[in-house]
Structure formats: structure tokens, C-alpha cells
N, C-alpha and C positions, 0 to 999 in steps of 0.2 A: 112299184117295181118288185118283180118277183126275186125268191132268192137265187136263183142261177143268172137273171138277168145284175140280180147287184154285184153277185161274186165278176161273172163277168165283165162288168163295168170298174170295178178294182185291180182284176188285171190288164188291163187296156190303160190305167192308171200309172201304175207299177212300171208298166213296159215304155210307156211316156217320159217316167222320171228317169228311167234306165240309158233311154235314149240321149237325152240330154247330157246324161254322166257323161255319157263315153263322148260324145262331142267337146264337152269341154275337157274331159282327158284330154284329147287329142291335142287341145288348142294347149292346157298346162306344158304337155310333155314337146312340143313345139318351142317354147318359152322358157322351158328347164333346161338349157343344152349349153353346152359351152362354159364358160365362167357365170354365167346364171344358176348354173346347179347349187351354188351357194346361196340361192335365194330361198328364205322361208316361205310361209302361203300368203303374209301379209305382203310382200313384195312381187309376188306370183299375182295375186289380183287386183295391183293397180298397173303394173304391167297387160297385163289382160285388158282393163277399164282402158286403160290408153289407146291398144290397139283397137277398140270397139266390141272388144265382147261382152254380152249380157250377163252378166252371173254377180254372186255376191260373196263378202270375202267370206264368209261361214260356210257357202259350199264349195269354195275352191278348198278352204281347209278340209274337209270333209271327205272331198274328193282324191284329193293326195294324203291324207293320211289312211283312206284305205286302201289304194294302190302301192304304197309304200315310197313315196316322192317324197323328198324331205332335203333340206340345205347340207351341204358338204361338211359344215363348223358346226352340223347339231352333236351336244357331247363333248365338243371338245373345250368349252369351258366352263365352270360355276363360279356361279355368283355368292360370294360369301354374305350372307347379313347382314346389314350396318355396319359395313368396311368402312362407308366413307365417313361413319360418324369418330372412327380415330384419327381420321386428320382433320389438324386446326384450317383456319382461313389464312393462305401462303400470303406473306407480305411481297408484292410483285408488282408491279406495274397493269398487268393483266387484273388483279385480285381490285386494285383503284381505281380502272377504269372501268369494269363491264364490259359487257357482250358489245361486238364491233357490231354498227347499223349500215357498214359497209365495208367493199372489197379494199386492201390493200391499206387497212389500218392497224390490223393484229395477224403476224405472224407465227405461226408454233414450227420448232423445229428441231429433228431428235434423230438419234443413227439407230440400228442393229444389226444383227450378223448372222450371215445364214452359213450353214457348212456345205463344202461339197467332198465330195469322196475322193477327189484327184488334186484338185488345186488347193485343197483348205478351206479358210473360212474366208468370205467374203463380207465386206461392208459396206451399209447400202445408210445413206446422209438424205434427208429430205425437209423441206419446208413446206408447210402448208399454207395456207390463210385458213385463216379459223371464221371468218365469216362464211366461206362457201362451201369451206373444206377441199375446196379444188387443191390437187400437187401441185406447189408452182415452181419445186426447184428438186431435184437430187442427182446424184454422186454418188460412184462405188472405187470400192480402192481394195488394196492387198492387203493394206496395212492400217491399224487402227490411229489417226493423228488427225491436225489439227487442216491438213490440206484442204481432204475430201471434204470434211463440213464447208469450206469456207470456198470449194466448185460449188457445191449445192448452193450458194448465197448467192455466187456470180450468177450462174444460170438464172436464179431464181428474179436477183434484179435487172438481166438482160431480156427476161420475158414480162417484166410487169412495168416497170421503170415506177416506184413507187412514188410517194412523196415524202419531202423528208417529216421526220419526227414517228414514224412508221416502225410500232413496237413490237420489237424479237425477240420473242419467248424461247427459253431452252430451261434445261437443267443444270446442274452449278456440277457437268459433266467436265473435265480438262483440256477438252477438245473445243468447246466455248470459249471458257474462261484463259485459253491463249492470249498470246499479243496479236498474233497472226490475225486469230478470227475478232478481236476487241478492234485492230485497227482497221479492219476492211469493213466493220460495222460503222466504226467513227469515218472513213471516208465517206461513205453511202450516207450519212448522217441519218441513219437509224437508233432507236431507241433501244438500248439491252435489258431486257429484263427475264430474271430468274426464278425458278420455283424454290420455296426454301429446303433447307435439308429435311430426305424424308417424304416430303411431299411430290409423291407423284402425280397425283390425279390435277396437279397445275398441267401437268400438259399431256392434257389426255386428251385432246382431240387428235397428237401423234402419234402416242400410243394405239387409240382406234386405231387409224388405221394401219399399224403392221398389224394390228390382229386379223384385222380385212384381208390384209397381203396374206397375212400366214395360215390360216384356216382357208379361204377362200380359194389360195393357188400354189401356196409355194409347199402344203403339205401333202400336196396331193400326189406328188412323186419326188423321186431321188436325184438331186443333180450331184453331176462328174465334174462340171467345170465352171470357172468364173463367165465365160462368155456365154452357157448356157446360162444361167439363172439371171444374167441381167437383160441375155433376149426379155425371157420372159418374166420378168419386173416390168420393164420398158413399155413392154405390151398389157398387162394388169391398167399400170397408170394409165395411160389411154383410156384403159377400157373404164377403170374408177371414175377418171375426171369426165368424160363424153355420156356413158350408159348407166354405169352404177346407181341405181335407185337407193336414196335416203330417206330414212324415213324421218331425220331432222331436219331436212329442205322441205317436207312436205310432199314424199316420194317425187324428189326431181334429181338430176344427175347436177353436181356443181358447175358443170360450164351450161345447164339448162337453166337455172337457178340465178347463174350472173346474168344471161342474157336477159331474161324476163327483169331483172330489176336494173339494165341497164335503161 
């Protein structure tokens, strides 16, 4: 090969790999829209791999980190160093039994509050299943009390209809530890179980996810009112529990994740 025939052959190369970029730009920025924009590249290219695109996740990375594509929550938290090495093992019910090997035997369940600029601060109550991480129950209210957790419970066992002995994790919060919410547990004959003091990372799978909520959607603009920000909470969980790729299901959505092990 001569050398103007190799230079040539190089860029005919070049202009090949070039071509592909931008194809699969096309298909990322396709895929990046909407409450997906929260997705980093690892979630970007099984998303992709699902729909049938050819590529690999090193050059989806590649390809959006030079375009300047990137998740909405990038920045907006660190991770400190062997945090978790200062908390002890919480004495809990959860901490005796181990990871659930199915839906509708461990519960987690925990509140926050978002502000709005007109009506105040709103409080948003929700329960999860910690085996699929799917939302299976929440509640917003005016007022910080013992109600709204305990609509989130109702909701939560009029969608799943558990079995008894079914362990409900919280925090050793006042809003738990009610009569209110202790006797609507003991009718349901549910299991109560607590994170000890201090020990947050017992329920950290409700933790995740308002950080999900909160990076993901609810910082992404400024709400005026309680009925705006629970439209869209309303609409998030949907979109969590149906689309949401995990990358602890093994990038599946939790109502995808139940049905396959249904």
C-alpha cells in the first residue's frame, strides 16, 4: 500500500467511526429525554441494549461524555469514605432476617418534605417493598402527623393485600411510633420493626429513593403549590415503578422485575 493510498484508507476509517458516533448520538439523545435525563451512560446503554441497538457501554460513555450528555443528579451528591463503617449492625427485625427472596415480605417506610413557594411545605409518606423496590403505598398532607403515614399503609395494603407477619420497617420517627399507626399495624397483623437510634442506613432503600425523587425531578424546578408537586410526584412513581431502570434489579423497572419472578 502506498502512503497516500494508506493515509487514505485511515480516513475512510475515521469517517466510518464518525458515522456511527453520530448514529448512536442520535439514538442516546432519543433515550435522554424526559425523566430519563437522570440517567447516567450505564443506564443509557442497557436502555439502548433493550431497545436493539448495537453499541457498547464504553462507547455510549464516550459518546456522551463528549457531547456533554450527562444525568441531571450528576454533582449533586458525595459520597463521603467509610461512612458506613460508623454505624454499628441496627438490632431490627430487618438486620435478623436478611434480604427478602420475595415480594410482600419486607416493607420500608419513611416521609419528607418538599417546600413550595405559596402553600408551604408539603409532606409526601411512602412505603416500599424492599425486595423490588417497587412504591407500593404514599400520602401527602399539610401537616406533619401520624394520619398521612398511616393513608400511605392503607393504600399500600389495599394494593398488595399482604400476608400476615409482613415486616414494616421505619425509623423510631413519632409518626410510627403513634398509637394511631402501632394499631392499624397490629389490625393488618404486620410486623413492626425499627432502625436503632442514629442508624440511618437501616432504611435506606427509602432513603434512595427520595434522593431518586429529589435529584431526578423534584429539583429540577420551583413549585407554587401542593397540588402542583403531587401532580408530579404522582407521575415520577409511575414512571419509577413501570420505566425506572435499576441497576440493583439488574437494570429492570420493579413492576418488570416482579413480573419475571412471578
Amino acid at each position: 500500500m502506498t502512503t497516500g493510498g494508506y493515509y487514505a484508507w485511515k480516513k475512510r476509517g475515521q469517517t466510518k467511526r464518525q458515522s456511527r458516533d453520530a448514529d448512536l448520538l442520535d439514538w442516546i439523545r432519543k433515550v435522554h429525554t424526559g425523566r430519563r435525563r437522570a440517567y447516567g451512560s450505564p443506564r443509557v446503554y442497557r436502555l439502548l441494549r433493550k431497545l436493539g441497538v448495537t453499541c457498547s457501554r464504553r462507547r455510549v460513555s464516550r459518546v456522551m461524555r463528549e457531547n456533554g450528555i450527562r444525568a441531571t443528579s450528576y454533582g449533586l451528591y458525595r459520597n463521603a469514605p467509610n461512612r458506613r463503617a460508623i454505624y454499628e449492625q441496627a438490632d431490627n427485625l430487618i438486620a435478623q432476617s436478611g434480604c427478602p427472596i420475595g415480594i410482600n415480605q419486607q416493607w420500608v417506610a419513611d416521609f419528607t418534605y418538599i417546600k413550595t413557594t405559596v402553600d408551604g411545605w408539603c409532606y409526601l409518606a411512602i412505603i416500599l417493598d424492599r425486595h423490588s423496590r417497587k412504591v407500593v403505598g404514599w400520602s401527602f398532607s399539610k401537616e406533619r402527623n401520624s394520619r398521612f403515614t398511616k393513608a400511605a399503609l392503607k393504600m399500600a395494603l389495599r394494593s398488595r393485600n399482604p400476608p400476615k407477619g409482613l415486616i414494616f420497617h421505619t425509623d423510631r420517627g413519632i409518626e410510627y411510633v403513634s398509637s394511631i399507626h402501632q394499631e392499624a399495624l397490629l389490625k393488618a397483623k404486620l410486623r413492626p420493626s425499627m432502625s436503632g437510634k442514629g442508624r440511618c442506613l437501616d432504611n435506606a432503600h427509602a432513603e434512595s429513593f427520595f434522593y431518586t425523587l429529589k435529584t431526578e425531578e423534584l429539583y429540577q424546578r420551583k413549585y407554587k403549590t401542593h397540588k402542583e408537586i403531587r401532580r408530579d410526584i404522582v407521575k415520577f412513581i409511575d414512571f419509577y415503578n413501570r420505566e425506572r431502570l435499576h441497576s440493583s434489579l439488574d437494570y429492570m423497572s420493579p413492576m418488570e422485575y416482579e413480573n419475571r419472578a412471578a
